[in-house]
DSSP file (Angstrom, degrees, kcal/mol; ACC not computed):
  #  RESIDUE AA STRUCTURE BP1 BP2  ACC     N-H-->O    O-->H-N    N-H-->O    O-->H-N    TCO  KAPPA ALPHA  PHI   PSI    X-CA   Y-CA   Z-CA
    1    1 A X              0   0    0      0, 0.0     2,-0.1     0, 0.0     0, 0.0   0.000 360.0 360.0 360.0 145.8  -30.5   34.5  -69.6
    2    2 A X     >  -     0   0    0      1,-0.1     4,-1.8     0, 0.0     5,-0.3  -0.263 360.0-115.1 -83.3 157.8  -29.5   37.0  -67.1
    3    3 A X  T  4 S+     0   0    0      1,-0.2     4,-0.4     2,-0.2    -1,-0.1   0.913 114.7  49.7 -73.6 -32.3  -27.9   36.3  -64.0
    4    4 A X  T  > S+     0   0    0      2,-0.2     4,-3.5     3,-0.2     5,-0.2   0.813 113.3  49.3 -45.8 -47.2  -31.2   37.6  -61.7
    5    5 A X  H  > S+     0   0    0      1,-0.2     4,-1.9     2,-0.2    -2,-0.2   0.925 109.3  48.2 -76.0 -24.5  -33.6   35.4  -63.8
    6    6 A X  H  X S+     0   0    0     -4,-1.8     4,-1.7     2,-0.2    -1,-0.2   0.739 116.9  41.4 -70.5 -27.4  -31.3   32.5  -63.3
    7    7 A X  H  > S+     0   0    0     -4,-0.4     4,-1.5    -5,-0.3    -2,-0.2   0.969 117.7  51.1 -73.7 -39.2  -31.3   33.3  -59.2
    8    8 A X  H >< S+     0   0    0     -4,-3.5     3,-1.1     1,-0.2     4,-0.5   0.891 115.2  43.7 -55.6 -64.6  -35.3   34.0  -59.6
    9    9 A X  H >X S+     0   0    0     -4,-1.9     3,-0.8     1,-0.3     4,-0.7   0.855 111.5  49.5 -63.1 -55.4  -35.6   30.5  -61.5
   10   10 A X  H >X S+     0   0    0     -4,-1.7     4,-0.9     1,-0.2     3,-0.5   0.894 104.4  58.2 -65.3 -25.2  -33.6   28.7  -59.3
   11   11 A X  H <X S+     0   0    0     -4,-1.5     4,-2.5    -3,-1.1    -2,-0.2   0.698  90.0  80.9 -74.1 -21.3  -35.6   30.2  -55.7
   12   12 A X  H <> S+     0   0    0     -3,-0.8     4,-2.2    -4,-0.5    -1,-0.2   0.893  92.6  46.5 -68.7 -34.2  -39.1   28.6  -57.2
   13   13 A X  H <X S+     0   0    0     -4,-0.7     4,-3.0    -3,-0.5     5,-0.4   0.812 115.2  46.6 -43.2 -48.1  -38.1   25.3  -56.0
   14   14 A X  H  X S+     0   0    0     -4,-0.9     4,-5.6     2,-0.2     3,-0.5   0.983 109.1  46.8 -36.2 -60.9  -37.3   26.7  -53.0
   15   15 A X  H  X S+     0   0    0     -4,-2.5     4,-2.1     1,-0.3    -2,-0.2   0.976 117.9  50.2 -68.7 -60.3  -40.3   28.9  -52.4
   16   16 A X  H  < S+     0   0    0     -4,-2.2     4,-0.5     1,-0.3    -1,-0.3   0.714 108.0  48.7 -62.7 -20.4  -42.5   25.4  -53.4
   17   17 A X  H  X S+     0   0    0     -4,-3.0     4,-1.9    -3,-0.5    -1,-0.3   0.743 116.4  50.6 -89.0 -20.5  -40.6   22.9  -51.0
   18   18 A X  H >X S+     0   0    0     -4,-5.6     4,-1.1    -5,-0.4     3,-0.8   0.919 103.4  50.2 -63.9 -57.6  -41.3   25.8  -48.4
   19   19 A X  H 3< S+     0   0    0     -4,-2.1    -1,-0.2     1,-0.3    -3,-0.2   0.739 113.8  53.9 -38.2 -34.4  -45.0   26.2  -49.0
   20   20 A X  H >4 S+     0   0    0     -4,-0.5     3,-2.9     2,-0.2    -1,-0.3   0.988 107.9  47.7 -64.0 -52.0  -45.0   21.9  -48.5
   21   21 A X  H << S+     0   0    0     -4,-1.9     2,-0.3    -3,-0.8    -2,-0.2   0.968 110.5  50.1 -65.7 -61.1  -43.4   21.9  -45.4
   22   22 A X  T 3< S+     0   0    0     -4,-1.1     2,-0.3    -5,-0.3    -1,-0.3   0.383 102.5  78.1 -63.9  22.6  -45.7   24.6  -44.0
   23   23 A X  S <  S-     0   0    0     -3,-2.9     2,-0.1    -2,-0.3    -1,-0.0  -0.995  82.4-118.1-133.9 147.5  -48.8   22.8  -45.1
   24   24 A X     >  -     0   0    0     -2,-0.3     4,-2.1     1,-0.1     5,-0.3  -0.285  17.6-121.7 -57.1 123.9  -50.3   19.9  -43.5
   25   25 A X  H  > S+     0   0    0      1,-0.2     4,-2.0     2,-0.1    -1,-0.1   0.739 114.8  52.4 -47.7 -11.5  -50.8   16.5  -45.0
   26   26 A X  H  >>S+     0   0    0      2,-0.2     4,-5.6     1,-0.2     5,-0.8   0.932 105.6  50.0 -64.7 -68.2  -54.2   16.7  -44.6
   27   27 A X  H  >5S+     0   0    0      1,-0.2     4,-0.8     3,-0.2    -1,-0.2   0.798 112.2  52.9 -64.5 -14.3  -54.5   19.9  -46.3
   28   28 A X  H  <5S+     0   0    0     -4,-2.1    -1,-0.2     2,-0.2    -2,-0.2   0.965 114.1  39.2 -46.2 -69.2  -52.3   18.2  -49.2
   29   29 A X  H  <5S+     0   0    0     -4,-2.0    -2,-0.2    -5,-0.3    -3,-0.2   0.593 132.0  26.6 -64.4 -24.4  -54.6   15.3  -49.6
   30   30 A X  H  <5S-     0   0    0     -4,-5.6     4,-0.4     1,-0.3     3,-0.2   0.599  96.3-112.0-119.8  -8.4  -58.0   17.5  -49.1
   31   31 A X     << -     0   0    0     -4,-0.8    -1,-0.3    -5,-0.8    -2,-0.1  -0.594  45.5 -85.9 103.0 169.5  -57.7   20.9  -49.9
   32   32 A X  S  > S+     0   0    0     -2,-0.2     4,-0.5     3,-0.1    -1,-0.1   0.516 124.0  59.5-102.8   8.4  -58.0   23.4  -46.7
   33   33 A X  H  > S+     0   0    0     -3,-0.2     4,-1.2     1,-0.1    -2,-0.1   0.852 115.7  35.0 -88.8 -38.6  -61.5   23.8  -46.3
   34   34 A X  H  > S+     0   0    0     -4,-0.4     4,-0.9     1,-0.2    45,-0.2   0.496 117.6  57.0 -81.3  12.3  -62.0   19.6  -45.8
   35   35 A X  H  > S+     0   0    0      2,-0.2     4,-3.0     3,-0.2    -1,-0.2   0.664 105.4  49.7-105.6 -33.5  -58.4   19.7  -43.8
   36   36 A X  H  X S+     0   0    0     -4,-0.5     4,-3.0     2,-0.2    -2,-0.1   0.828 113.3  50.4 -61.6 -38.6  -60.0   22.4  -41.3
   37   37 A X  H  X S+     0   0    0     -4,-1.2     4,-1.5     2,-0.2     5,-0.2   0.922 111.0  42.7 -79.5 -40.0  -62.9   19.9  -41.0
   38   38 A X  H >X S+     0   0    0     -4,-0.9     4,-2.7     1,-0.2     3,-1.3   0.994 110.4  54.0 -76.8 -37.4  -60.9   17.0  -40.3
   39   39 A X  H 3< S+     0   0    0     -4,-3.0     4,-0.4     1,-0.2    -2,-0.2   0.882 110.5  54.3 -50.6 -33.8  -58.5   18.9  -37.8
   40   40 A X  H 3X S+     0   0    0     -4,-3.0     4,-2.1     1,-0.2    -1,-0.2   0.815 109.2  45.5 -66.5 -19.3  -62.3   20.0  -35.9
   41   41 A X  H <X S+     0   0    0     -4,-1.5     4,-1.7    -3,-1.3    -2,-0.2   0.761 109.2  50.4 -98.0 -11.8  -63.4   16.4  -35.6
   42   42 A X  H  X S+     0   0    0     -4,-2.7     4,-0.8    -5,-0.2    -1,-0.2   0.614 119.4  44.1 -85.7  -0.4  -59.7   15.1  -34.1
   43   43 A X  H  > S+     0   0    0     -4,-0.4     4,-1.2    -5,-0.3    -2,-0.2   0.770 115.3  46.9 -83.1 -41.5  -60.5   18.5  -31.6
   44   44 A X  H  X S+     0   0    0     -4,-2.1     4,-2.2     2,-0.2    -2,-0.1   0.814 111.8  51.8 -54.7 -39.1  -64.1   17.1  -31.3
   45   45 A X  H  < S+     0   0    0     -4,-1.7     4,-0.3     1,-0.2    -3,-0.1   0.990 114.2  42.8 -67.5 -55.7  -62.7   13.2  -30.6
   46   46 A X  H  < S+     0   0    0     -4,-0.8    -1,-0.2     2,-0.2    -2,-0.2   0.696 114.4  47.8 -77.7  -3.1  -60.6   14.2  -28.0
   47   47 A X  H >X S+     0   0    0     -4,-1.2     3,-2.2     1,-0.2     2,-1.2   0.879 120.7  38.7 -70.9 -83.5  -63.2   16.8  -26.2
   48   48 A X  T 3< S+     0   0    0     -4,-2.2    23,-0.3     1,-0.3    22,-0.3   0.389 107.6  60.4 -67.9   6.8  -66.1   14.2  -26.3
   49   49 A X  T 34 S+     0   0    0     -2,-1.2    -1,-0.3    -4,-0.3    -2,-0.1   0.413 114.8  36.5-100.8   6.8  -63.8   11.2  -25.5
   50   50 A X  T <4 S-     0   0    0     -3,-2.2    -2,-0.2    -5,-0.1    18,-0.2   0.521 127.0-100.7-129.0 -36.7  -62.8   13.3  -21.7
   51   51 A X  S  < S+     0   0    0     -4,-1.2    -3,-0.2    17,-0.1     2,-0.1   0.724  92.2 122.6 108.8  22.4  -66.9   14.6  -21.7
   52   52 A X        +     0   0    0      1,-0.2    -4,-0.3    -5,-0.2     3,-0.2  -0.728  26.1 117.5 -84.8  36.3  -65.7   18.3  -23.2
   53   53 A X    >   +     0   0    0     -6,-0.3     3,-1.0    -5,-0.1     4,-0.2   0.486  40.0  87.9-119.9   9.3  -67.6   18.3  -26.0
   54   54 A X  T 3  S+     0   0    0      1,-0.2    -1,-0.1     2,-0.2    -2,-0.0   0.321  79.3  63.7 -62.4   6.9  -70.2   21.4  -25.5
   55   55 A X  T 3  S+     0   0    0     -3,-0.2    -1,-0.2     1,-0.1    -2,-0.1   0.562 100.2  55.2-103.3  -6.9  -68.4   23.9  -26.9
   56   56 A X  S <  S+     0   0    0     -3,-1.0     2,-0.6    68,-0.1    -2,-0.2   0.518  86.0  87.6 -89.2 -10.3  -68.6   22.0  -30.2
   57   57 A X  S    S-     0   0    0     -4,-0.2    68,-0.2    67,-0.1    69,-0.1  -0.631  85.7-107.9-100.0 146.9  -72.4   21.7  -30.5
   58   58 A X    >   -     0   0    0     67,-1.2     3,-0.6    -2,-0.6    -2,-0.1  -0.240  39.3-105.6 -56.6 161.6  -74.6   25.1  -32.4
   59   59 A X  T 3  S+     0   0    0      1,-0.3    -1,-0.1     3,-0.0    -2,-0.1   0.746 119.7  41.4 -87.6  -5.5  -76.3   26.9  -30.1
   60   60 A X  T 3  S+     0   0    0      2,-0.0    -1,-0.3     0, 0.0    -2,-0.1   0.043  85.8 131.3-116.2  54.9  -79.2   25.6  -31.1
   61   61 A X    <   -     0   0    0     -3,-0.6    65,-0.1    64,-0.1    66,-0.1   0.050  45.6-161.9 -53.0 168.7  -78.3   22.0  -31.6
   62   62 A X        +     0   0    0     64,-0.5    65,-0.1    -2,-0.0    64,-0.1   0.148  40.2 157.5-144.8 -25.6  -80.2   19.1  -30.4
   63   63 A X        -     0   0    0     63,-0.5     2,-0.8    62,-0.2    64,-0.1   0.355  34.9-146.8 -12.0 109.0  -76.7   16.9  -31.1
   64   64 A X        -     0   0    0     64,-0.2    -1,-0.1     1,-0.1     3,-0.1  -0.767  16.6-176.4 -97.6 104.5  -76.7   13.4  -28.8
   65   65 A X        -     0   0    0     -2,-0.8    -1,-0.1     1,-0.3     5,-0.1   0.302  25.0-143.2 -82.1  10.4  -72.9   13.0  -28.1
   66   66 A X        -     0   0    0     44,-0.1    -1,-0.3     3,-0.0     2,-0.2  -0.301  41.2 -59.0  76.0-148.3  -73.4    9.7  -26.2
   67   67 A X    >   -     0   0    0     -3,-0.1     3,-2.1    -2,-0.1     4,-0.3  -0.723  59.9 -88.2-125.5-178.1  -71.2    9.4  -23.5
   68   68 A X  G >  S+     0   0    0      1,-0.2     3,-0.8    -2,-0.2   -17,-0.1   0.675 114.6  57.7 -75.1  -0.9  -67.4    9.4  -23.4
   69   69 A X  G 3  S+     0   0    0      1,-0.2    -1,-0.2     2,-0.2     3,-0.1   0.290  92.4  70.6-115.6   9.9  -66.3    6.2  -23.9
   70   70 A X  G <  S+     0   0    0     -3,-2.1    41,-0.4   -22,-0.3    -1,-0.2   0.524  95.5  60.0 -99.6   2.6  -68.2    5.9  -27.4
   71   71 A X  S <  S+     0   0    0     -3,-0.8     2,-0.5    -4,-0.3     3,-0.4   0.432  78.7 112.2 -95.7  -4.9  -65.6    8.3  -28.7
   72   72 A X  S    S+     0   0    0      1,-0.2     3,-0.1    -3,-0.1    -3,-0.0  -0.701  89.9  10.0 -98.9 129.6  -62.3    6.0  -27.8
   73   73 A X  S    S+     0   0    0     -2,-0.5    -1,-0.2     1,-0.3    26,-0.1  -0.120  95.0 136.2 102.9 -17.4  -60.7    4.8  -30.9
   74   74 A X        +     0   0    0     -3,-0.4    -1,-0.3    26,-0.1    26,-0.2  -0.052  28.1 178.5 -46.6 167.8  -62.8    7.1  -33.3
   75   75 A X        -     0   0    0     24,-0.2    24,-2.0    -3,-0.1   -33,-0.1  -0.703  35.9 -85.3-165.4 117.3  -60.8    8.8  -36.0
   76   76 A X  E     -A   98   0A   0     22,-0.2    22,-0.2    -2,-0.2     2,-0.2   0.085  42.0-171.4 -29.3 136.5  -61.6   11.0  -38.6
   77   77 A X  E     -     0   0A   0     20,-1.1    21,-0.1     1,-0.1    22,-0.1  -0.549  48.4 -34.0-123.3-178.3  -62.8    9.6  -42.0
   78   78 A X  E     -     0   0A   0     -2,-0.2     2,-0.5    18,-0.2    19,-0.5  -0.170  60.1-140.6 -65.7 118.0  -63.5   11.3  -45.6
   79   79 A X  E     -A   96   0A   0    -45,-0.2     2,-0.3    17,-0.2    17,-0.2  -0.842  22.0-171.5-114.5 126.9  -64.9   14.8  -45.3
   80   80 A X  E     -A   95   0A   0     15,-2.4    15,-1.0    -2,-0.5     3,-0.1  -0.973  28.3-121.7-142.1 132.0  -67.8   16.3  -47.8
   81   81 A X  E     -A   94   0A   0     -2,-0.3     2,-0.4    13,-0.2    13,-0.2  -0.245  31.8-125.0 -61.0 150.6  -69.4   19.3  -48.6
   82   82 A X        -     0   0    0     11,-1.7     3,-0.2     1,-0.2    -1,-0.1  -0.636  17.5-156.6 -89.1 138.1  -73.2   18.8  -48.0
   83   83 A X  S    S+     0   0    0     -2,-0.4    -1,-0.2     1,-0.2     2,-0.1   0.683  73.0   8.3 -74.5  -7.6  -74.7   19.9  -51.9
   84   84 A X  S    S-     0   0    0      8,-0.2    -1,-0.2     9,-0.1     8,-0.1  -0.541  84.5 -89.0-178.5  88.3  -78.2   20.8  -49.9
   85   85 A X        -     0   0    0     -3,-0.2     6,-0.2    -2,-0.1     8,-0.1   0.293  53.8-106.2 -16.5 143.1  -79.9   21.2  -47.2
   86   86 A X        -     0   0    0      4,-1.6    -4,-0.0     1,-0.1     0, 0.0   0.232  21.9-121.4 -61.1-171.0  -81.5   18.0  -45.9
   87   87 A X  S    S+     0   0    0      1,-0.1    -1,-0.1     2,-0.1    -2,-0.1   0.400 117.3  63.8-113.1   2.4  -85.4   17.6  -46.3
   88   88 A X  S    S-     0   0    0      2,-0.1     3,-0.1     0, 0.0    -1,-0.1   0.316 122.6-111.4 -61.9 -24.0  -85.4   17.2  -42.7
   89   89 A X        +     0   0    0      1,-0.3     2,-0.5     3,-0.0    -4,-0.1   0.720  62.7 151.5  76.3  33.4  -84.1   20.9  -42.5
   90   90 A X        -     0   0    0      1,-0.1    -4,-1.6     2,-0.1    -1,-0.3  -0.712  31.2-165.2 -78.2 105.7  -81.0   20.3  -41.3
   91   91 A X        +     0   0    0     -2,-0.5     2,-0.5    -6,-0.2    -6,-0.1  -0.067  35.0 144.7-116.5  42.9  -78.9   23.2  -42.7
   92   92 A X        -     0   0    0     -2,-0.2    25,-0.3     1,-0.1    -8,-0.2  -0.655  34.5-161.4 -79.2 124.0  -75.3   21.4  -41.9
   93   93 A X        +     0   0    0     -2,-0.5   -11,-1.7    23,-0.4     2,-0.2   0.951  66.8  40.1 -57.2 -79.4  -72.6   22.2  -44.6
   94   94 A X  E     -A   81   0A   0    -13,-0.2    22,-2.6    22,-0.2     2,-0.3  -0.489  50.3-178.1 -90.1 160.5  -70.2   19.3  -43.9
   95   95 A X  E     +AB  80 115A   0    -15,-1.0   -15,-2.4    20,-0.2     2,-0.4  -0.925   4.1 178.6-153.1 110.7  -70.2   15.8  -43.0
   96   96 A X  E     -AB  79 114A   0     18,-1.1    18,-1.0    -2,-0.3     2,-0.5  -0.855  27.2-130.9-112.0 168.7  -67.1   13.8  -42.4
   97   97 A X  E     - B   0 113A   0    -19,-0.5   -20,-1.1    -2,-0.4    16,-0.3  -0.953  20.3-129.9-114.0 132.9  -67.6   10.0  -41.5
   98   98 A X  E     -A   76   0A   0     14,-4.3     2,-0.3    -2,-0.5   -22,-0.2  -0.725   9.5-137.2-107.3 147.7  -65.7    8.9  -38.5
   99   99 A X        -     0   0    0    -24,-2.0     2,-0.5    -2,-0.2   -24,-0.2  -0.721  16.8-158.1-101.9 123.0  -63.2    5.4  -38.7
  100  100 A X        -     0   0    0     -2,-0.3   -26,-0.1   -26,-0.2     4,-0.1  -0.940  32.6 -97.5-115.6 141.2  -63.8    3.4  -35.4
  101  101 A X    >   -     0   0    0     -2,-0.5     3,-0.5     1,-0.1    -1,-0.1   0.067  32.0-106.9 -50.0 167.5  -60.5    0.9  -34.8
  102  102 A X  T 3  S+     0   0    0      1,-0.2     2,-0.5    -3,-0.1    -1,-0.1   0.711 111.7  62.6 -75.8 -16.5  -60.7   -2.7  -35.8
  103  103 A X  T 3   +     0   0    0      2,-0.0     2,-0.3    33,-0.0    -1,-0.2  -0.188  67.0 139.1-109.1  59.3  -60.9   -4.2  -32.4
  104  104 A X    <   -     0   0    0     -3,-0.5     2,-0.3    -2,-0.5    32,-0.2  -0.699  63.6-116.5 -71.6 144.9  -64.0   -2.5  -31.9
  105  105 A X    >   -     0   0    0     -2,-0.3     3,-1.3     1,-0.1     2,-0.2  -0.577  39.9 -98.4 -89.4 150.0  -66.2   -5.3  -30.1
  106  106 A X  T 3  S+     0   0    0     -2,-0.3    28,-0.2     1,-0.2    29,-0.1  -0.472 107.0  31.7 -63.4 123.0  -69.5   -6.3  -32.6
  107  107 A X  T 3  S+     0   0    0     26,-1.5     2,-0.5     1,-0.3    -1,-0.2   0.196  80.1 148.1 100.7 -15.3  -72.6   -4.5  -31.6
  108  108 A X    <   -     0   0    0     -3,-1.3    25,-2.5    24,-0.1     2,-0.3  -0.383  43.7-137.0 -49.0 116.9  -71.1   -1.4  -30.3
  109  109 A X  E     + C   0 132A   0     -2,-0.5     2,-0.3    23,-0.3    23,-0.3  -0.548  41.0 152.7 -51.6 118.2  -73.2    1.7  -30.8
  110  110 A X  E     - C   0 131A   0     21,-1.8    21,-3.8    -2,-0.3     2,-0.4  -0.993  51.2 -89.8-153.1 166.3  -70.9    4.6  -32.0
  111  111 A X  E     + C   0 130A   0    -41,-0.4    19,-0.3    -2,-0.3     3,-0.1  -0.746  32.9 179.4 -99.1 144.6  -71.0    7.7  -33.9
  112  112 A X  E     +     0   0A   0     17,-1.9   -14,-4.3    -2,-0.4     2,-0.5   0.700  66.3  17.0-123.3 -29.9  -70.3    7.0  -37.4
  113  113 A X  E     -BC  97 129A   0     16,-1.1    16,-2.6   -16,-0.3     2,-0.7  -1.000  57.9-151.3-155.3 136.7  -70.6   11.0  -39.1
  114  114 A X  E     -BC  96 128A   0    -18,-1.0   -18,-1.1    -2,-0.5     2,-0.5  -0.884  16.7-140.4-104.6  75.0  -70.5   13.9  -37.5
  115  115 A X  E     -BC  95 127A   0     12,-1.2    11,-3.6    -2,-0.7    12,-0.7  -0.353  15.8-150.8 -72.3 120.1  -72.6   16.8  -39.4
  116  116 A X        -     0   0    0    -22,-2.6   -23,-0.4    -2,-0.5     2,-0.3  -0.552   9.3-159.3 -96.6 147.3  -71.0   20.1  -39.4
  117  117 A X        -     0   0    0    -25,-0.3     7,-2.1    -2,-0.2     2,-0.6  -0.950  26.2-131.4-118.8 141.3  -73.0   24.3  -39.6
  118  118 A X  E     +D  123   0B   0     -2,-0.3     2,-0.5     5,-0.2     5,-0.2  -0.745  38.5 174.1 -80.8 143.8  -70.5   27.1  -40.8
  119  119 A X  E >   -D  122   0B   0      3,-4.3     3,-1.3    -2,-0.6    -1,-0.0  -0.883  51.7 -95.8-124.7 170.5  -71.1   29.8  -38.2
  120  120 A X  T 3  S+     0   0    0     -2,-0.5     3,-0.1     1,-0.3    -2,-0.0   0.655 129.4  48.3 -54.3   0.5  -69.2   33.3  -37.7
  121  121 A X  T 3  S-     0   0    0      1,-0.3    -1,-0.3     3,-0.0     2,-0.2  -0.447 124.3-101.8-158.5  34.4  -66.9   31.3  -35.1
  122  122 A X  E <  S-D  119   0B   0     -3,-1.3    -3,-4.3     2,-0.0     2,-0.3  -0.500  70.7  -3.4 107.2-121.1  -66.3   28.4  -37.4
  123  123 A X  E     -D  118   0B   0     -5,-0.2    -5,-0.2    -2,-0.2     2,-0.1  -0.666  61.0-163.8-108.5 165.0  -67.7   25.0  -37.9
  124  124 A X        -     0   0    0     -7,-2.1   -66,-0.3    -2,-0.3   -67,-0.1  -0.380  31.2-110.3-157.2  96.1  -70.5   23.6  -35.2
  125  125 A X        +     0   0    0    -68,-0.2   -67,-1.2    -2,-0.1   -62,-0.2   0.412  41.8 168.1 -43.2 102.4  -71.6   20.2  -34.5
  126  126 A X        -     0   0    0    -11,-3.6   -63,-0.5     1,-0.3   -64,-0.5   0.819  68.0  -6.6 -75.4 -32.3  -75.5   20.3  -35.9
  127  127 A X  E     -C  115   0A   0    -12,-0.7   -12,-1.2   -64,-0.1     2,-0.4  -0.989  53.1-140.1-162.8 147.3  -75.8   16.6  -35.7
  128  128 A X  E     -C  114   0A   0     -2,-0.3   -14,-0.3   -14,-0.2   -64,-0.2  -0.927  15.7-149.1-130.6 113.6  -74.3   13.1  -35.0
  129  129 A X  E     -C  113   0A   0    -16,-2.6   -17,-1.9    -2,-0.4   -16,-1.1  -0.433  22.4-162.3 -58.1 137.4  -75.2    9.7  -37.2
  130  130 A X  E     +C  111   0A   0    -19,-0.3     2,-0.2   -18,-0.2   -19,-0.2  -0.951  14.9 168.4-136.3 141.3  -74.8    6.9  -34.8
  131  131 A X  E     -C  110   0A   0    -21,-3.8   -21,-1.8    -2,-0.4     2,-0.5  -0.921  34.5-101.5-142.1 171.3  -74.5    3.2  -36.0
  132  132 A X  E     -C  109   0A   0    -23,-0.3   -23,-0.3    -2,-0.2   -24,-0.1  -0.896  32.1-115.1 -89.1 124.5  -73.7   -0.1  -34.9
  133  133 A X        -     0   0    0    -25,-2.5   -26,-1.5    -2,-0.5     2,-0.2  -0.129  37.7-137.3 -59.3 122.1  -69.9   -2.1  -35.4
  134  134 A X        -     0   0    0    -28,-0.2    -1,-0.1     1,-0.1   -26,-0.1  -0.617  33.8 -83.6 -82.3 155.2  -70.7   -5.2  -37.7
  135  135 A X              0   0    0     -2,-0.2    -1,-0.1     1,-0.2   -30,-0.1  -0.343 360.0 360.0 -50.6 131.6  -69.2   -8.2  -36.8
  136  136 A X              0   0    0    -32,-0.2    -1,-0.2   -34,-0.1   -31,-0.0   0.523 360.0 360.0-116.7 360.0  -65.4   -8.6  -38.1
């Protein structure tokens, strides 16, 4: 082996613990198109948890984003491409499910999934599933 192919050989370890560092865990654990998605709903949690959340909804959305205080403790949950438009006609791409803390009080109303449209200016809240906290 030549003394270049031996420097060349030894730099791929390099090159591959850079490429880790400069990538998110997210985008590790998901890919980057569902890592994009969760980084817009932890930008979505803290707009709508301050009352900043209109720049997130399409512009012709209908999206009910509650009030702010249904957004403290949310967290992103597991983010999935839609396979199909809805039969509703709901033409949202993504869907992540949002994690509400454990000392959520029983009976709380919150929004449980977040339904995402691609646009030319990125992702944009088409819709929000709202559910109620079971007793824990």
């Amino acid at each position: 082996m030549t003394s270049s192919a031996r420097a060349a050989g030894s730099l791929a370890p390099l090159s591959l613990a850079a490429a880790l560092v400069a990538c998110s865990p997210d985008t590790l654990v998901w890919g980057v198109d569902r890592a994009q998605v969760i980084d817009r709903t932890r930008e979505l949690i803290t707009a709508a948890a301050s009352g900043d959340e209109d720049a997130f909804a399409c512009a012709d959305g209908t999206a009910d984003f509650g009030v702010p205080e249904d957004w403290h403790g949310m967290s992103p949950g597991a983010p999935a491409r839609m396979a199909a438009p809805s039969p509703d006609g709901d033409d949202a791409a993504w869907r992540i499910d949002l994690d509400l803390d454990a000392h959520a009080r029983s009976g709380r109303l919150f929004p449980a999934a977040v339904l995402y449209r691609e646009t030319l200016n990125g992702l944009c809240v088409a819709d929000i599933a709202w559910s109620t906290a079971d007793e824990r």
